[in-house]
C-alpha positions in Angstrom: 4.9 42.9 -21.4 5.9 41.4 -18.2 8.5 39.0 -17.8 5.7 35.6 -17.1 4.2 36.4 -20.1 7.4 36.9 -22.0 8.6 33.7 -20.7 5.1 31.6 -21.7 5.7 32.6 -25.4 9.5 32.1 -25.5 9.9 28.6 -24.0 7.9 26.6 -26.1 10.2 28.3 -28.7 13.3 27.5 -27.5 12.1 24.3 -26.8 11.7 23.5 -30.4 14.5 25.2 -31.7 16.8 23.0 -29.8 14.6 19.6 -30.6 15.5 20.4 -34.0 19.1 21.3 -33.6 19.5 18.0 -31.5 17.3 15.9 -34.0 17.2 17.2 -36.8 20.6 18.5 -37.1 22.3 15.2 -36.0 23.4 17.3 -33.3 22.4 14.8 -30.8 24.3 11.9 -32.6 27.6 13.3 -32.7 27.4 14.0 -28.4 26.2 10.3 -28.4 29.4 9.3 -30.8 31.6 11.6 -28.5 30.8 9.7 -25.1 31.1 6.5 -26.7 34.2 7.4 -27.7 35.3 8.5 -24.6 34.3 4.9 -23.0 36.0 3.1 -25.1 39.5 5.0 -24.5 40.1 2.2 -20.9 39.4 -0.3 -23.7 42.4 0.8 -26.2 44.5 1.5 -23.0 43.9 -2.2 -21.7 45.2 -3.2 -25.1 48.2 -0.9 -24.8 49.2 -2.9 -21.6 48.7 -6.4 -23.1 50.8 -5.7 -26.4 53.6 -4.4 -23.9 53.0 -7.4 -22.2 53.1 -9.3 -25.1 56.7 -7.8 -25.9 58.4 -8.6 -22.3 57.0 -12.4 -22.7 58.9 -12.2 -25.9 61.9 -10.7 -25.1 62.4 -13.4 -21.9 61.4 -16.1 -24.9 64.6 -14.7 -27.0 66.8 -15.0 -24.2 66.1 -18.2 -23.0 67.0 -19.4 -26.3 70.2 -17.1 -26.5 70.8 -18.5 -23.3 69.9 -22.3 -24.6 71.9 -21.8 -27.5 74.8 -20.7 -25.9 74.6 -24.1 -23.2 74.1 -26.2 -26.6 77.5 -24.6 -27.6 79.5 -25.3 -24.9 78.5 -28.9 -25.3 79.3 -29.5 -28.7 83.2 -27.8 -28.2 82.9 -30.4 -24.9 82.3 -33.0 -27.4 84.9 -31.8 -30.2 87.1 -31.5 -27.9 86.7 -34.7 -26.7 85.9 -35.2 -23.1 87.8 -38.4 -22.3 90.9 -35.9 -23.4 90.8 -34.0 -20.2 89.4 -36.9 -17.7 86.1 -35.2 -18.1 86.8 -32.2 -16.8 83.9 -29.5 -18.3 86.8 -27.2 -19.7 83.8 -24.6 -20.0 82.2 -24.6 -16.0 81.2 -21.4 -15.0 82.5 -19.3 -17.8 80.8 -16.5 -19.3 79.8 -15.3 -23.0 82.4 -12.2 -24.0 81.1 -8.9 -24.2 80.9 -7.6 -27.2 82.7 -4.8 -28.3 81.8 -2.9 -31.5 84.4 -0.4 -33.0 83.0 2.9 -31.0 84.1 1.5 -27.8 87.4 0.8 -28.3 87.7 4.6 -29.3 90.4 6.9 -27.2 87.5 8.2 -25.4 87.5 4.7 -23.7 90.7 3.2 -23.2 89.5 0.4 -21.5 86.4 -0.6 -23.8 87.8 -3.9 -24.5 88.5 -5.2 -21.4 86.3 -7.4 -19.2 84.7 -5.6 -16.2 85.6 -8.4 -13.8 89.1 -8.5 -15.1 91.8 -8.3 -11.9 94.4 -7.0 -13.8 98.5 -6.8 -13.6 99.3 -6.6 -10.1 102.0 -4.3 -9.2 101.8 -4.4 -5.5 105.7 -5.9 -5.9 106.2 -2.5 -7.4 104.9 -0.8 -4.2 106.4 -2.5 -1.7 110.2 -2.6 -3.5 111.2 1.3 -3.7 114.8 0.5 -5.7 112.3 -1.1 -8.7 111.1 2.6 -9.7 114.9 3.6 -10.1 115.9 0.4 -12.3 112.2 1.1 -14.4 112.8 4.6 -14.9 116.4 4.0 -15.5 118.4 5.4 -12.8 
């Protein structure tokens, strides 16, 4: 049998063998489900984006209130404190909210957890410039 004629029998058969697996089989439906899928995954990224979005909007929201609240406190001690007591003077201008500590941070691994970053400190450049104030400190 030559190859032609081999060929002229077989491909009608193959041809209706895989009609029938696509068909019949739902073979064709679940390729069809698959690549819909697959278009739709931009769709549920998209969405992704706008919840996160969503979140930041939020998160600015809750901090213009903290930061509303905390202007709304500052007037009411302004007001119980009275403001004709000080001759008006806004006892709070240009202070800041205190950090706050929780118990770990004020552990020996950080001796300095407490205290404000933009805290000068003790100066001791008197110490530095006067050599007979080590002796009397360390008791000599």
């Amino acid at each position: 049998m030559k190859k032609s004629d081999l060929k002229k029998i077989l491909k009608p058969l193959v041809k209706e063998c895989i009609k029938e697996a696509l068909v019949e089989e739902g073979l064709l439906s679940n390729v069809i489900a698959e690549v819909v899928k697959g278009l739709s995954t931009p769709l549920v990224e998209e969405k992704e984006n706008n919840v996160q979005q969503i979140n930041e909007q939020q998160k600015l929201k809750e901090d213009h209130k903290r930061l509303e609240k905390i202007r709304e406190t500052k007037r009411k001690m302004l007001e119980a404190v009275g403001e004709s007591a000080y001759n008006g003077i806004d006892l709070f201008e240009g202070t800041t909210p205190m950090r706050t500590t929780d118990s770990s941070s004020t552990s020996m691994t950080d001796p300095l957890g407490s205290v404000e970053p933009g805290d000068p400190g003790v100066d001791i450049s008197v110490l530095m410039e006067r050599k007979n104030v080590w002796k009397k400190l360390a008791g000599n």
